[in-house]
C-alpha positions in Angstrom: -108.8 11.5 -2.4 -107.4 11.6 -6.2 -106.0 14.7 -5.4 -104.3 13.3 -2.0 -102.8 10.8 -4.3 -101.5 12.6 -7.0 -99.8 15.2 -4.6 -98.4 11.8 -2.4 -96.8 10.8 -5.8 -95.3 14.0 -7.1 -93.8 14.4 -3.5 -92.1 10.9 -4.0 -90.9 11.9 -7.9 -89.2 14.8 -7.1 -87.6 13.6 -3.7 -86.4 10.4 -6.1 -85.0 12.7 -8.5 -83.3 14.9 -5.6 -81.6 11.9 -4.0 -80.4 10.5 -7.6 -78.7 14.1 -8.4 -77.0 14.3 -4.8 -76.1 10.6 -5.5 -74.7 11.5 -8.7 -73.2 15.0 -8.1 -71.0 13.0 -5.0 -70.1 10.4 -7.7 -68.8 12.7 -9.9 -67.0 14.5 -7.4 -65.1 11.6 -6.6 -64.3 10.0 -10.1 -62.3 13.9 -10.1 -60.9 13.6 -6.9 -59.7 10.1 -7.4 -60.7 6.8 -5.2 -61.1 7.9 -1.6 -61.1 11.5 -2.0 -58.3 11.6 -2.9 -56.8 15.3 -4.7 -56.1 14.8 -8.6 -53.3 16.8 -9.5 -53.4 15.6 -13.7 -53.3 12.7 -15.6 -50.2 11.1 -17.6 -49.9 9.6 -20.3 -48.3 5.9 -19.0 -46.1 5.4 -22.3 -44.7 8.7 -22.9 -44.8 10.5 -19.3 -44.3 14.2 -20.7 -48.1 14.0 -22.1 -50.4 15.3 -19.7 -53.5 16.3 -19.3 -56.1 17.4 -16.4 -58.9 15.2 -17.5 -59.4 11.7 -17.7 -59.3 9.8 -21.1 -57.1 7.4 -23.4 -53.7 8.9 -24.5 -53.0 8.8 -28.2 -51.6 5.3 -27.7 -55.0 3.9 -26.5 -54.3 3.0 -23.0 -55.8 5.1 -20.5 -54.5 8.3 -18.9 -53.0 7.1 -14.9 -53.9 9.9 -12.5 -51.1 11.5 -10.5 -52.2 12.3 -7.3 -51.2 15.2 -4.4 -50.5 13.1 -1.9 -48.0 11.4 -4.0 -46.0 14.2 -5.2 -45.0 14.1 -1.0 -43.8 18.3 -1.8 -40.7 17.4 -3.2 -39.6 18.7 -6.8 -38.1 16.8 -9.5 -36.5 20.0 -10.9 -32.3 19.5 -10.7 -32.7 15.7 -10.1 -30.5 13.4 -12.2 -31.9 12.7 -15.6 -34.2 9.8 -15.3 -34.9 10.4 -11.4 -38.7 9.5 -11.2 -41.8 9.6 -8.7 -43.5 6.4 -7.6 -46.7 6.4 -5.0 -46.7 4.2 -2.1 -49.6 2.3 -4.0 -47.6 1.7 -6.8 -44.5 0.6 -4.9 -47.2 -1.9 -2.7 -47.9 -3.4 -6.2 -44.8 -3.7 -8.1 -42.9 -5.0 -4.8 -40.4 -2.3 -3.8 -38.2 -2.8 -1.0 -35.4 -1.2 0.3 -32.3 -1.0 2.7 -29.6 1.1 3.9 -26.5 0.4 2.2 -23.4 0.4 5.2 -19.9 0.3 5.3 -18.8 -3.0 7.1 -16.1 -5.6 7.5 -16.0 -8.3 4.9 -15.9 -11.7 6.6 -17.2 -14.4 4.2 -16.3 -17.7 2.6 -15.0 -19.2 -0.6 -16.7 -22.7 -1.0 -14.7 -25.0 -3.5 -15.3 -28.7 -4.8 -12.0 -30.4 -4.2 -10.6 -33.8 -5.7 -8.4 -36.0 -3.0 -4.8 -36.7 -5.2 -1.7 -38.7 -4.6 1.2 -36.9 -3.1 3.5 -37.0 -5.8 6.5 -36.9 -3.2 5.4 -39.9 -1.7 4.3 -41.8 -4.8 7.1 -44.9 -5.6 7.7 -46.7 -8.8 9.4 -49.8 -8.9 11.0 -49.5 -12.3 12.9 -52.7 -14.5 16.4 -51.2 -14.7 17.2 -54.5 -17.3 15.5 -56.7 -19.1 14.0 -59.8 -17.2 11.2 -62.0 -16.4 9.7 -62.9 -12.9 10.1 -66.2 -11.5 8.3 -66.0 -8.1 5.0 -64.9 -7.9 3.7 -62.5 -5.2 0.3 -62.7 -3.1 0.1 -58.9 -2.6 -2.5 -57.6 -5.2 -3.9 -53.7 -6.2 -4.8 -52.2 -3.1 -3.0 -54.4 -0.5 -1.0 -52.4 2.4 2.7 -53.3 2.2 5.5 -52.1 4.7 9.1 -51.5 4.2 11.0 -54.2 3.0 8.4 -56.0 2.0 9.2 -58.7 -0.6 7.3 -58.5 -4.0 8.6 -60.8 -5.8 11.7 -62.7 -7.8 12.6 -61.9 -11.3 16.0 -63.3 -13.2 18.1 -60.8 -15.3 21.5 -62.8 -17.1 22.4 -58.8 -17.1 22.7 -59.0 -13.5 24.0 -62.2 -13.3 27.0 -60.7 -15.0 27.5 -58.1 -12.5 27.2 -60.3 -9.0 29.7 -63.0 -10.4 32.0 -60.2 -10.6 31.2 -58.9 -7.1 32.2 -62.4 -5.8 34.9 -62.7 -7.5 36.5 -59.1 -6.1 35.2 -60.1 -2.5 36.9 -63.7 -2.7 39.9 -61.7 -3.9 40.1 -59.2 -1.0 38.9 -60.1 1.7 39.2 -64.1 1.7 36.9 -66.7 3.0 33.1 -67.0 3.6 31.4 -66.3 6.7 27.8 -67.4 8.4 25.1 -65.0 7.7 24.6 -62.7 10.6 27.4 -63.5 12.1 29.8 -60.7 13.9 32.5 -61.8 11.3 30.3 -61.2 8.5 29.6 -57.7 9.5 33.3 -57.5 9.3 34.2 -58.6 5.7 30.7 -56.2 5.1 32.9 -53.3 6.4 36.3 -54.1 5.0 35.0 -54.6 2.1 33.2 -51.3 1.8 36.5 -49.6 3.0 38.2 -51.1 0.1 38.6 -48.0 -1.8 37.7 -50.5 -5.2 34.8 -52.1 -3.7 32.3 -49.3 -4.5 33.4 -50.3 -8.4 31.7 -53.9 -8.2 28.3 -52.8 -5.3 27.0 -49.2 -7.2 26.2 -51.1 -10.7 24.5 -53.7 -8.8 22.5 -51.0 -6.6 22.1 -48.9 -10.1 20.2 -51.9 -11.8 18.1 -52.4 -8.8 19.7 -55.0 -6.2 18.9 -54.1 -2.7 21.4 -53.1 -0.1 20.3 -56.3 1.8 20.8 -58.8 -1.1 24.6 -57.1 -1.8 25.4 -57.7 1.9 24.4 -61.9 1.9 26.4 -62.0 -1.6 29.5 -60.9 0.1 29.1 -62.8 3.2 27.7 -66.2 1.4 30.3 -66.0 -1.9 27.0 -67.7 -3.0 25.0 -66.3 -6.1 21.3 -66.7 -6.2 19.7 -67.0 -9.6 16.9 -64.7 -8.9 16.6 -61.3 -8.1 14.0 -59.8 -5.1 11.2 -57.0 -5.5 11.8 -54.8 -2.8 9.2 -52.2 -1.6 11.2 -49.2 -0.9 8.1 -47.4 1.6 5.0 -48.2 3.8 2.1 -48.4 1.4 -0.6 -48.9 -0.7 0.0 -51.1 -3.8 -1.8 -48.9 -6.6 -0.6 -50.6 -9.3 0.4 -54.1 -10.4 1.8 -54.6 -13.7 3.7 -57.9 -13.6 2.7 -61.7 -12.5 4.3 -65.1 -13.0 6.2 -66.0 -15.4 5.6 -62.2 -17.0 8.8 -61.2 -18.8 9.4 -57.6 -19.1 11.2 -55.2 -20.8 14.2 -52.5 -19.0 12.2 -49.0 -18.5 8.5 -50.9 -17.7 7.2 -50.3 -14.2 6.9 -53.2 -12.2 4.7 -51.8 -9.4 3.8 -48.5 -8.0 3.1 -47.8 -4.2 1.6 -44.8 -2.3 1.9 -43.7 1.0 -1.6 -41.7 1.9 -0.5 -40.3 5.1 -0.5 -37.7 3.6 -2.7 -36.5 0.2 -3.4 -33.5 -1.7 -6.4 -31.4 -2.3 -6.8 -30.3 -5.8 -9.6 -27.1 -6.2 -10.6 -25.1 -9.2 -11.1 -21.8 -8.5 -12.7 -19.3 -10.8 -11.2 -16.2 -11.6 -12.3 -13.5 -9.1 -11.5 -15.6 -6.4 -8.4 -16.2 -7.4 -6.7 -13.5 -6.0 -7.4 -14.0 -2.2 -6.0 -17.9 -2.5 -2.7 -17.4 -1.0 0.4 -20.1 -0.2 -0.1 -21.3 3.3 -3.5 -20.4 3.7 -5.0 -22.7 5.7 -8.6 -24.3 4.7 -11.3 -26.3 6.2 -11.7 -29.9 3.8 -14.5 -31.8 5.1 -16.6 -35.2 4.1 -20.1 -34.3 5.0 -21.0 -38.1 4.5 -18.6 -38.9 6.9 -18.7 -36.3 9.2 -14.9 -35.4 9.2 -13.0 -32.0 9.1 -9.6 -31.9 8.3 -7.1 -28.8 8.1 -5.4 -28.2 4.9 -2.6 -25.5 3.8 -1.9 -24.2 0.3 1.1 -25.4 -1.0 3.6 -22.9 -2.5 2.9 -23.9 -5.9 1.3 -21.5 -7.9 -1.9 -22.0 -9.4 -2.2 -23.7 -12.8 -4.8 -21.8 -15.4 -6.9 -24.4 -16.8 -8.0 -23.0 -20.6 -10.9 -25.0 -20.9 -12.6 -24.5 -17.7 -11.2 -21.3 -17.0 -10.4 -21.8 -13.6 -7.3 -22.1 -11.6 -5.7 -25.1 -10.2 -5.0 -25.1 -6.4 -3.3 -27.5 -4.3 -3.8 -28.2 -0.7 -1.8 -30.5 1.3 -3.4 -32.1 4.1 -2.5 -35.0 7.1 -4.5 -38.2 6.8 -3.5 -41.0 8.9 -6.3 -42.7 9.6 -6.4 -43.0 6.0 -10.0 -41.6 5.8 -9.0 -39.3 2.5 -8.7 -41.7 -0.7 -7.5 -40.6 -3.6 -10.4 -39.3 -6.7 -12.7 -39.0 -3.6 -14.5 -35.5 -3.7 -14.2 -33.0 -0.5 -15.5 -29.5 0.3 -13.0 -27.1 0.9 -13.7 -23.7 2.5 -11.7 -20.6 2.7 -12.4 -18.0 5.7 -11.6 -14.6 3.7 -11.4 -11.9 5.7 -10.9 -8.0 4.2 -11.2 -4.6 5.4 -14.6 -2.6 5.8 -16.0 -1.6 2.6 -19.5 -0.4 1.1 -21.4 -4.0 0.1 -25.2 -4.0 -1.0 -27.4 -6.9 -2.3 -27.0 -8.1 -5.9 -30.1 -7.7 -6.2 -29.8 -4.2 -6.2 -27.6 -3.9 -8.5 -29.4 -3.7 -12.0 -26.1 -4.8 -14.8 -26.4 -4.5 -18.2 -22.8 -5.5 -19.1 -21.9 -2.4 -19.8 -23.6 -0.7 -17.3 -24.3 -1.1 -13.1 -27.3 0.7 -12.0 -29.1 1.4 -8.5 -31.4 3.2 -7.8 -31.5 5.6 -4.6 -34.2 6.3 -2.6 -34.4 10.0 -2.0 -38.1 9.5 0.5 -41.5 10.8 -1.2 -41.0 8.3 -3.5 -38.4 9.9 -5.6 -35.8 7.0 -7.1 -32.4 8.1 -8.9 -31.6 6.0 -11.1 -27.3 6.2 -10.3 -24.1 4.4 -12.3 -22.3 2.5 -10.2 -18.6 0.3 -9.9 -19.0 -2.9 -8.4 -15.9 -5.2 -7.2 -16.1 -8.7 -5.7 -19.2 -10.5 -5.5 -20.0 -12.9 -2.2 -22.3 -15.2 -2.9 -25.4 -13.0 -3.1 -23.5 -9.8 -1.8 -21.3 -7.5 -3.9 -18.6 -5.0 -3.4 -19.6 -1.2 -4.4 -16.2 0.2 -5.4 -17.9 3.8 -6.6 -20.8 5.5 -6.6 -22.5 4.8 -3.2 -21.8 5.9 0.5 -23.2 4.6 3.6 -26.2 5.6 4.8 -28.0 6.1 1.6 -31.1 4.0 0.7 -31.7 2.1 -2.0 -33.9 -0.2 -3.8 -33.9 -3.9 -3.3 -36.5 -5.6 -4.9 -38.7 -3.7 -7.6 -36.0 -2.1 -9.2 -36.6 -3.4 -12.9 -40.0 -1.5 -12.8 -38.5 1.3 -11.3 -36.2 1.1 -14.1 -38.4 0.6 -17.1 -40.0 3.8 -15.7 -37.0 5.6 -15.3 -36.1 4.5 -18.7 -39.9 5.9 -20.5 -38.7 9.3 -18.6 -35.4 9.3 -20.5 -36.5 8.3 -23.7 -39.3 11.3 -23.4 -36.5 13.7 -22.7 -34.7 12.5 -25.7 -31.8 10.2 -23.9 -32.1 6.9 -25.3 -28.6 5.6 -23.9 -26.5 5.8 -21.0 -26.3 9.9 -19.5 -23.2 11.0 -17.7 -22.7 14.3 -16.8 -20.8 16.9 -18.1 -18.2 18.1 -16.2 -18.0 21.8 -17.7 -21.9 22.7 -17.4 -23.1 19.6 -15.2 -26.0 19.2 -17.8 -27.1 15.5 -18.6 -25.7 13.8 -21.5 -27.0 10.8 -23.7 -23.4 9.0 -24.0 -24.1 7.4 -27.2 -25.1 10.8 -29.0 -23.0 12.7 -28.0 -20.0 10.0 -28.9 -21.8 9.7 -32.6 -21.5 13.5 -32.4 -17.8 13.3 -31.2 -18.5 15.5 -28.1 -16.2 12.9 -25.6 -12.8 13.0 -24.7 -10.6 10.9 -22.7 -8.7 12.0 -19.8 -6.7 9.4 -17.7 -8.4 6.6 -18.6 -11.4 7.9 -18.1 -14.4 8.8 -20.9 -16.1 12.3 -20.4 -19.3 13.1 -22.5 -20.5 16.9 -23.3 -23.8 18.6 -24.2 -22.0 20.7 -27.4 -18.9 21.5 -28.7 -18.0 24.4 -26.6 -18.2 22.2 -23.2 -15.8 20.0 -24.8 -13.3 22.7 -25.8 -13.0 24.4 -22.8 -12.4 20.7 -21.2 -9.7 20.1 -23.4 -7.6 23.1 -22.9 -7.2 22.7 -19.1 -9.1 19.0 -17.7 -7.7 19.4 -14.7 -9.2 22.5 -14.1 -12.6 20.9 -14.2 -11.8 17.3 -12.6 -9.5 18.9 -10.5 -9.1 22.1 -8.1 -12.3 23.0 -9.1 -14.9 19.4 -8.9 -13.0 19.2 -5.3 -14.1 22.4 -3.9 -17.6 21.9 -5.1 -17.9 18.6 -4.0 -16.3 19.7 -0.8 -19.1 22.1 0.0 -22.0 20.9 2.3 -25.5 20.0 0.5 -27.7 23.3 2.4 -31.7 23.8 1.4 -32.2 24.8 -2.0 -33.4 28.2 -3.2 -35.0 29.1 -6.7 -33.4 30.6 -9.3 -35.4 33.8 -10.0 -35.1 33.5 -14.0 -35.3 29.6 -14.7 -37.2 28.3 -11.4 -34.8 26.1 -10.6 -34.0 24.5 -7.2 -30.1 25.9 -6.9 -28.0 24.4 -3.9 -26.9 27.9 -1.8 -23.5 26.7 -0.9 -22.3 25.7 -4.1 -24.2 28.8 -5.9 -22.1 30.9 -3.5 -18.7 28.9 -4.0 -19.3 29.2 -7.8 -20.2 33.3 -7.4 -23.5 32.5 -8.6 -25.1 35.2 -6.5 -27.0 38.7 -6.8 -27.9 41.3 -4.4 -31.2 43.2 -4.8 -33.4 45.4 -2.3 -31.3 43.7 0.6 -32.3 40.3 -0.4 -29.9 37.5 -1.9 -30.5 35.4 -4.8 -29.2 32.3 -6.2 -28.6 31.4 -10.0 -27.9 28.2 -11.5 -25.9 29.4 -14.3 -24.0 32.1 -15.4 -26.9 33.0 -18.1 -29.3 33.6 -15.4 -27.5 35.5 -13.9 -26.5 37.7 -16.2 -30.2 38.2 -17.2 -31.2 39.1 -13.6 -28.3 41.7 -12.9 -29.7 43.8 -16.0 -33.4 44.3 -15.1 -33.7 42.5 -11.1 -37.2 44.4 -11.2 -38.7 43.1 -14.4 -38.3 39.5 -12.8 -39.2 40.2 -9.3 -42.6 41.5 -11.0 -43.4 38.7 -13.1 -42.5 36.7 -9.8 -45.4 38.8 -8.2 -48.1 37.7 -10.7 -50.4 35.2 -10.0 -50.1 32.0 -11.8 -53.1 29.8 -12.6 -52.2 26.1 -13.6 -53.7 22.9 -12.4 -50.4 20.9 -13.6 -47.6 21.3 -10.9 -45.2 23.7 -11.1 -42.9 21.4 -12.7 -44.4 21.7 -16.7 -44.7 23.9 -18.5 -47.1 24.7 -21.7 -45.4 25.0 -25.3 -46.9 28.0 -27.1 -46.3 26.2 -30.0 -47.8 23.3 -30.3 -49.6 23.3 -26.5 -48.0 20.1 -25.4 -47.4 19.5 -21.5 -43.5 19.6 -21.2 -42.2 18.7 -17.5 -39.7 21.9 -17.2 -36.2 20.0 -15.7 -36.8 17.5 -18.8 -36.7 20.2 -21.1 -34.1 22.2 -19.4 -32.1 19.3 -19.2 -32.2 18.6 -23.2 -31.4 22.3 -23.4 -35.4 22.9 -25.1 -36.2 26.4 -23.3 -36.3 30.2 -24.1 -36.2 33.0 -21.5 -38.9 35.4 -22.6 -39.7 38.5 -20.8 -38.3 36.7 -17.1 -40.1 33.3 -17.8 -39.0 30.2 -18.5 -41.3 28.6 -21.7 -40.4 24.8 -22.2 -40.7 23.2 -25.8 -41.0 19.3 -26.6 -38.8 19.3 -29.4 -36.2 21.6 -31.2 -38.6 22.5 -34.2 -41.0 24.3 -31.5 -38.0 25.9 -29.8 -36.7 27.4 -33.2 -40.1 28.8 -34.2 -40.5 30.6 -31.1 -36.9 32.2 -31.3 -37.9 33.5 -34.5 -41.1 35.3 -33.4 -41.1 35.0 -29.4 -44.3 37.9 -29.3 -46.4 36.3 -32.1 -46.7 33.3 -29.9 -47.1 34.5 -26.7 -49.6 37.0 -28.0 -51.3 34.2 -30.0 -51.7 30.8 -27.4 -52.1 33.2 -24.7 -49.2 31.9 -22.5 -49.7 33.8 -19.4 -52.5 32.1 -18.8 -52.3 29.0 -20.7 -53.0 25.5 -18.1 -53.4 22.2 -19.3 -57.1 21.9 -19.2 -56.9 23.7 -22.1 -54.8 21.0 -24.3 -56.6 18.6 -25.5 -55.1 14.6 -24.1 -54.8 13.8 -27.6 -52.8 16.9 -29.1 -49.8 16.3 -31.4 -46.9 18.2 -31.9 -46.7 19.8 -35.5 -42.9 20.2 -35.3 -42.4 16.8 -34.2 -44.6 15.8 -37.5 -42.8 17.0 -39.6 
């Protein structure tokens, strides 16, 4: 029975101790091939993305090496990208919130909203002005904002000044024409007219008129022979009474205004309009001025005038003029005014897409796979929350909406690890990416109609200098005429050449019947003096658990991603291979001794699970 027992148990051990190693062994298996199964291609360092490594572990910075998986590299190589073009998996987009849209060409119909004031029309604005010296004898009952019409009788003032001036009216009329006549009678519209046909009688009735006596008042005085003491306040226009300056009993001084009327059957509109909208405000442009309180749209036109530039708010002054007779619009009253702009089609994209630095506009484009450009753009007019893409963009290209600033600071960890800490342009001789700020400290930019143009050395910029137009010209056209086609790989560097502009450029070699495609001139070159040597290197076997896109430095035995180096001009060409360094100091030691090195870390078979994730370069140390 013991013995029953003790084999029962050891049965039991050792099946507990074969399920815990399968358990374990299938753990195992999938901490390397990432959550889900998922392929592990190598791990990368999440501050400086040119240190990787194919095991898991904490980067020199202390934060833990982020695994780059197959399914995210989608089979699409970074290698002749733009500088700063990265790779983003759809898991990371999901978290960070990327979003995209296709940028298209289309019609620009939107609307300029204003904040207008409601103003007196100046042309229908009427000042009774004291043309002597006076006081007012008979009071009025009309007050500030009483409606007056034509006519209308304000009120008496006495003037001795004007006293002066009638008796000497009378005393002409008696003269001339003879005795009095009834008021309103047909013989007093006669001695009116002979009178006025007296060529003398204009000398008595126009310094009257000029120091404010009515036409009316003139007429009874030669009709009556009688001289009133007081003089009447006339109003001149249908109104409003805006402003009432005198009472009973007032005196008053010549040049003083007396009262002020305002007809507000018609108004104006003034509306500040910033800068940039400035330009599509036109005279007679009509504009929609509504009350939303109210409910009430009106039509307004822009008057001739042009705009006034206020310093202070830095805005333009506009004036509308709009009909009001129901007298709805009262003057300081505030209105919305809308302009319908209309313009021809052009390329517009969310602001929101557009990452601006001041000195810089940035999108990025979505090339699929998960591959974003990072790409300089020239915006124009901005809509409300659209804006105008003057360069840089075409329709049908995707880009990023939402998401882009941590696409960006990614894109900008890429640059900095290839050694661009600015802006990059490219240069226009060799179409390598430049860092614009080093290479104007290094004076390697020239200006060509109005334009700045930034170059990797000294050469580039020479050659641009004795003939600019050859390289913005006759020659950029054709290229840029030439249809994108598949890319093939250049034999000597590995990288992705476009076939149609390799050919354009004579970038081609012929060898056993079979065509190949360089990126440069140097390749090329190299190629045509030993095709063979290269076409058995090609033939060898290559072991590496990294992706074909880095390379190993034989000097220090850094990870270096191949198009960063290549693009900060940090590789050698040794024996048909392309060997990528992380900084100068390791390029210039190999040059020196390129055998000693090879021979020594074992290049050929060098892959990054033999680096260790915490390796440091000795030349950048120093």
């Amino acid at each position: 029975m013991k013995r029953y027992l003790s084999a029962v148990l050891i049965a039991a051990v050792a099946g507990g101790v074969f399920v815990s190693g399968h358990w374990f062994g299938k753990r195992g298996d999938a901490a390397a091939n990432g959550a889900g199964g998922r392929k592990v291609l190598y791990y990368v360092d999440p501050m400086n993305p040119s240190h990787t490594t194919d095991k898991p572990g904490f980067a020199p910075c202390g934060m833990k090496m982020e695994p780059v998986y197959a399914d995210e590299a989608g089979g699409v190589s970074l290698a002749g990208k733009p500088a700063g073009t990265v790779r983003i998996g759809p898991e990371k987009q999901q978290m960070i919130g990327v979003r995209t849209s296709v940028v298209e060409k289309k019609p620009l119909a939107h609307t300029v909203r204003l904040l207008g004031k409601v103003a007196y029309d100046e042309t229908r604005l009427y000042k009774l002005t004291a043309t002597v010296d006076g006081w007012i004898t008979k009071g009025t009952r009309y007050a500030t904002g009483d409606y007056v019409t034509k006519g209308t009788v304000l009120g008496n003032y006495y003037s001795p000044e004007l006293l002066r001036a009638r008796q000497a009216l009378m005393f002409a009329v008696t003269t001339r024409v003879g005795r009095a006549v009834p008021v309103g009678s047909a013989a007093a519209t006669n001695v009116v007219e002979a009178f006025r046909s007296d060529p003398t009688g204009k000398l008595y009735t126009a310094p009257l008129k000029n120091l404010g006596m009515g036409d009316k008042q003139i007429e009874e005085i030669i009709q009556t022979r009688v001289i009133e003491d007081d003089i009447r306040i006339i109003a001149p226009a249908d109104g409003f009474i805006v402003a009432r300056n005198v009472s009973l009993g007032q005196s008053f001084d010549k040049g003083g205004d007396l009262f002020t009327i305002a007809d507000l059957r018609k108004v104006w509109i003034q509306a500040d309009v910033f800068e940039d909208q400035a330009a599509f405000i036109r005279p007679k442009m009509e504009a929609r001025v509504s009350l939303p309180q109210m409910k009430k749209n009106f039509t307004a036109k822009v008057s001739e005038v042009l705009p006034r530039f206020d310093t202070q708010s830095r805005t333009l002054k506009v004036r509308l003029e709009v009909d009001n007779p129901d007298i709805v619009l009262k003057p300081d009253m505030f209105v919305d005014v809308e302009f319908p702009i209309n313009q021809p089609p052009a390329i517009v994209v969310s602001v929101d897409a557009v990452l601006d630095t001041g000195l810089r506009r940035t999108v990025f484009v979505d090339h699929g796979h998960g591959v974003f450009e990072p790409r300089a753009v020239e915006t124009g007019t901005h809509f409300g929350d659209q804006v105008e893409i003057v360069q840089g963009l075409k329709a049908g290209e995707r880009i990023v909406t939402s998401g882009n600033f941590l696409i960006d600071s990614e894109s900008r960890m890429k640059l900095a690890a290839a050694g661009l800490q600015g802006p990059v342009a490219k240069d226009p001789v060799c179409n390598m990416d430049v860092d614009e700020s080093k290479a104007t400290a290094a004076s390697r930019s020239s200006q060509h109609e109005g334009k700045s143009h930034f170059f990797c050395c000294d050469n580039c910029k020479q050659k641009f200098d004795k003939d600019p137009d050859h390289f913005l010209g006759s020659k950029a056209k054709v290229l840029a005429a030439i249809p994108k086609t598949s890319p093939a790989k250049d034999p000597i560097c590995d990288m992705d050449v476009d076939i149609a502009q390799a050919t354009a450029a004579k970038l081609v070699s012929q060898h056993e019947g079979k065509s190949y495609f360089f990126c440069a001139d140097g390749c090329k070159k190299q190629f045509d003096r030993d095709p063979s040597r290269f076409m058995e290197s090609k033939a060898k076997p290559m072991v590496a658990a990294a992706p074909t896109t880095s390379g190993v430095d034989p000097i220090c035995g850094m990870t270096v991603d191949l198009a960063e180096a290549k693009a900060a001009k940090r590789i050698s060409i040794y024996q048909g291979r392309t060997i990528p360094f992380c900084a100068d100091g390791c390029k210039a030691e190999f040059d020196r001794d390129p055998a000693k090195f090879m021979k020594k870390s074992g290049q050929a078979a060098a892959t990054p699970s033999q680096l260790s994730s915490t390796a440091a370069c000795p030349a950048k140390a120093h």
